[in-house]
Structures are given as C-alpha cells and as structure tokens.
Backbone as a printed PyTorch tensor [residue, N CA C, xyz], in Angstrom:
tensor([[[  5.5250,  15.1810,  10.9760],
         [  5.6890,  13.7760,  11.1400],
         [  4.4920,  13.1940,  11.9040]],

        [[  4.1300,  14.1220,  13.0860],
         [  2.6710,  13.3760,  13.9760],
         [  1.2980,  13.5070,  12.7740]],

        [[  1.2450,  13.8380,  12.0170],
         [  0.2820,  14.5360,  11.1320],
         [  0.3710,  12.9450,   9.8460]],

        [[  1.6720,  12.7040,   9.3390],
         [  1.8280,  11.7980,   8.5650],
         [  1.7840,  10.3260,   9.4390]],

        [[  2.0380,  10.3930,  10.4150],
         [  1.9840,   9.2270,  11.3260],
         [  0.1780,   8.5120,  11.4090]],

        [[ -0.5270,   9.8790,  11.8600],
         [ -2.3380,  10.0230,  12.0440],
         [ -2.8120,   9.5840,  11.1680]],

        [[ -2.3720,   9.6190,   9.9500],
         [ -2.7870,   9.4190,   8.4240],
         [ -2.4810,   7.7930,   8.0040]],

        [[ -1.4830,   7.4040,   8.4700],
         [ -1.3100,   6.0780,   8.6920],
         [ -2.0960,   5.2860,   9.5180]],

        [[ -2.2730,   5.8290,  10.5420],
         [ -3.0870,   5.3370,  11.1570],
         [ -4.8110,   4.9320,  11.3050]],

        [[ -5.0420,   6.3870,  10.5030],
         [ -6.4390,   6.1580,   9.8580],
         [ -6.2380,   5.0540,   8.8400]],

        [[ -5.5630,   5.1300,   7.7710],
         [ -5.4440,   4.2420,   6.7950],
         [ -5.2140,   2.5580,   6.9260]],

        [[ -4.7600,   2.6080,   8.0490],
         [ -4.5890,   1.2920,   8.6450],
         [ -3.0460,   0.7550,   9.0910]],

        [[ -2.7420,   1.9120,   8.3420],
         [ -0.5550,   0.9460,   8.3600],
         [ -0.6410,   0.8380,   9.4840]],

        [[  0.2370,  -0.3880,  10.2930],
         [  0.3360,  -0.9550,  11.7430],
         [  1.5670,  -1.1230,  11.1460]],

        [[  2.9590,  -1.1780,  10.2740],
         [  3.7560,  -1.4590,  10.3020],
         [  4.6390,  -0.9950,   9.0080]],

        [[  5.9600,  -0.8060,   8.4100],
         [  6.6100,  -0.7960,   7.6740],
         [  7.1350,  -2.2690,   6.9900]],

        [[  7.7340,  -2.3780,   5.7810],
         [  6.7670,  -1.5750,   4.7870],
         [  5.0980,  -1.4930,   4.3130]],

        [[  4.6440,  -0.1760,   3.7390],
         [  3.5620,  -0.4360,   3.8780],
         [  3.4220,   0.3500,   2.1340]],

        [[  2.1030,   0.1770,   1.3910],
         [  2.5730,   0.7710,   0.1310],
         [  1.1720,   0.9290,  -0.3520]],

        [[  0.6580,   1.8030,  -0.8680],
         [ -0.6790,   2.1660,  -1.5820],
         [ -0.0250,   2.1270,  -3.1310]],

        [[ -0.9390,   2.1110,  -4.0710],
         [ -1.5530,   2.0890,  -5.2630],
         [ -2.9090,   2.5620,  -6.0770]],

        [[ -2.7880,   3.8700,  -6.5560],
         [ -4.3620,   3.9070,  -6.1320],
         [ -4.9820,   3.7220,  -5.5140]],

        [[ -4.7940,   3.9430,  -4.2430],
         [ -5.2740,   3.9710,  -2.6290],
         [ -5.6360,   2.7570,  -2.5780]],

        [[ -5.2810,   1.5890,  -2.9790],
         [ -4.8460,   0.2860,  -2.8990],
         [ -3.6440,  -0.5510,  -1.5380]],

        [[ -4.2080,  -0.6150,  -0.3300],
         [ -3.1410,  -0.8300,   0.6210],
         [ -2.6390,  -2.0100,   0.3340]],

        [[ -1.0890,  -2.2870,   0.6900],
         [ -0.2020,  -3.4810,   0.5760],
         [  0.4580,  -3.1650,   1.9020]],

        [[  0.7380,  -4.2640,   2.3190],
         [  1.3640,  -4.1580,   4.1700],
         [  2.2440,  -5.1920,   3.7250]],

        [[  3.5060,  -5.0800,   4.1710],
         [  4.6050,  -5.7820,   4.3750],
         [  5.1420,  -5.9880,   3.4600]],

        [[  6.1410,  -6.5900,   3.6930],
         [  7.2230,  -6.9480,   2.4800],
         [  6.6660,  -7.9740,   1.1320]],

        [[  6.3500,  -7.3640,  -0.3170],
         [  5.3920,  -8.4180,  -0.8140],
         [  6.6340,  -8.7470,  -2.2200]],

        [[  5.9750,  -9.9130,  -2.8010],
         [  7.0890, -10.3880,  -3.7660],
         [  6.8240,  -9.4130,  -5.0410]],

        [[  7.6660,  -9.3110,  -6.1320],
         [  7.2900,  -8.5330,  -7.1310],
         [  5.5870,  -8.9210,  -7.4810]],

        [[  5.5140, -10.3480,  -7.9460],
         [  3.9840, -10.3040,  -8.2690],
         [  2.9430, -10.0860,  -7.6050]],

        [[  3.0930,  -9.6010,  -6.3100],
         [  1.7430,  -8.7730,  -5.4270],
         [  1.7060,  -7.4530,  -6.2550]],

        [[  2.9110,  -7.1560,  -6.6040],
         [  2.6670,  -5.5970,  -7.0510],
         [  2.1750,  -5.4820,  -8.1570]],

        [[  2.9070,  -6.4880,  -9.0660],
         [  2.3330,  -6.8490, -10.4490],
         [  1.3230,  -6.8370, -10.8210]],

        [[  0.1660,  -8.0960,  -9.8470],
         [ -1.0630,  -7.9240,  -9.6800],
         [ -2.2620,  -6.8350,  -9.4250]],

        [[ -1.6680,  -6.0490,  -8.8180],
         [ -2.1610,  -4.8700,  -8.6130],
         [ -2.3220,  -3.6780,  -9.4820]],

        [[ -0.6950,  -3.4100,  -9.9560],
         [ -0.4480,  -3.0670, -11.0630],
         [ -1.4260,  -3.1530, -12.2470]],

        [[ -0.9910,  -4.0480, -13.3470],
         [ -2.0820,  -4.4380, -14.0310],
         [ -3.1620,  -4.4660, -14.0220]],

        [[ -4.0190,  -5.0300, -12.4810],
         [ -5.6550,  -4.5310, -12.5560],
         [ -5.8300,  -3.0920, -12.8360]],

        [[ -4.5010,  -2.1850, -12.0940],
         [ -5.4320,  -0.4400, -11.9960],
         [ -5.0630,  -0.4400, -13.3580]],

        [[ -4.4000,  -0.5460, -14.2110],
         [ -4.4660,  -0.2890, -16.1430],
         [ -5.1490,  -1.0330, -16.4150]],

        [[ -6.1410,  -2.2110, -16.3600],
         [ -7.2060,  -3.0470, -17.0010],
         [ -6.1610,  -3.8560, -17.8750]],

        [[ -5.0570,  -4.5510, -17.6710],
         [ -4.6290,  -5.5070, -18.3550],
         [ -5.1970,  -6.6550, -17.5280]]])
C-alpha cells in the first residue's frame, strides 16, 4: 500500500477519485464527457 501510495504521489494524485488513461491523468469526479473526450482521442476518433 506505501509503495502504491509513492506512485501516486510521483504521478501527481493529491486526491480520490483519480483515473489514468493511457497514462492520461483525470483528478476528481469528472462527467461522462471528460472521459469520452479522452476516450476517443486515444482511438483517433
């Protein structure tokens, strides 16, 4: 858990929820179309 915590911390999470995508960071609670957006760019739609 201190090991997965460090890793967060390098990465930047300061908080829950927090969510990668193709090492794509998202912090906090986001509406479906943050994800959407994201989504779609990593497939090139």
């Amino acid at each position: 858990m201190e090991a997965d915590y460090r890793d967060g911390e390098r990465l930047g999470v300061t908080g829950t929820p927090a969510f990668f995508i193709n090492g794509r960071f998202i912090s906090g609670a986001q509406p479906f179309e943050a994800f959407k957006a994201i989504i779609d760019d990593e497939l090139g739609n």
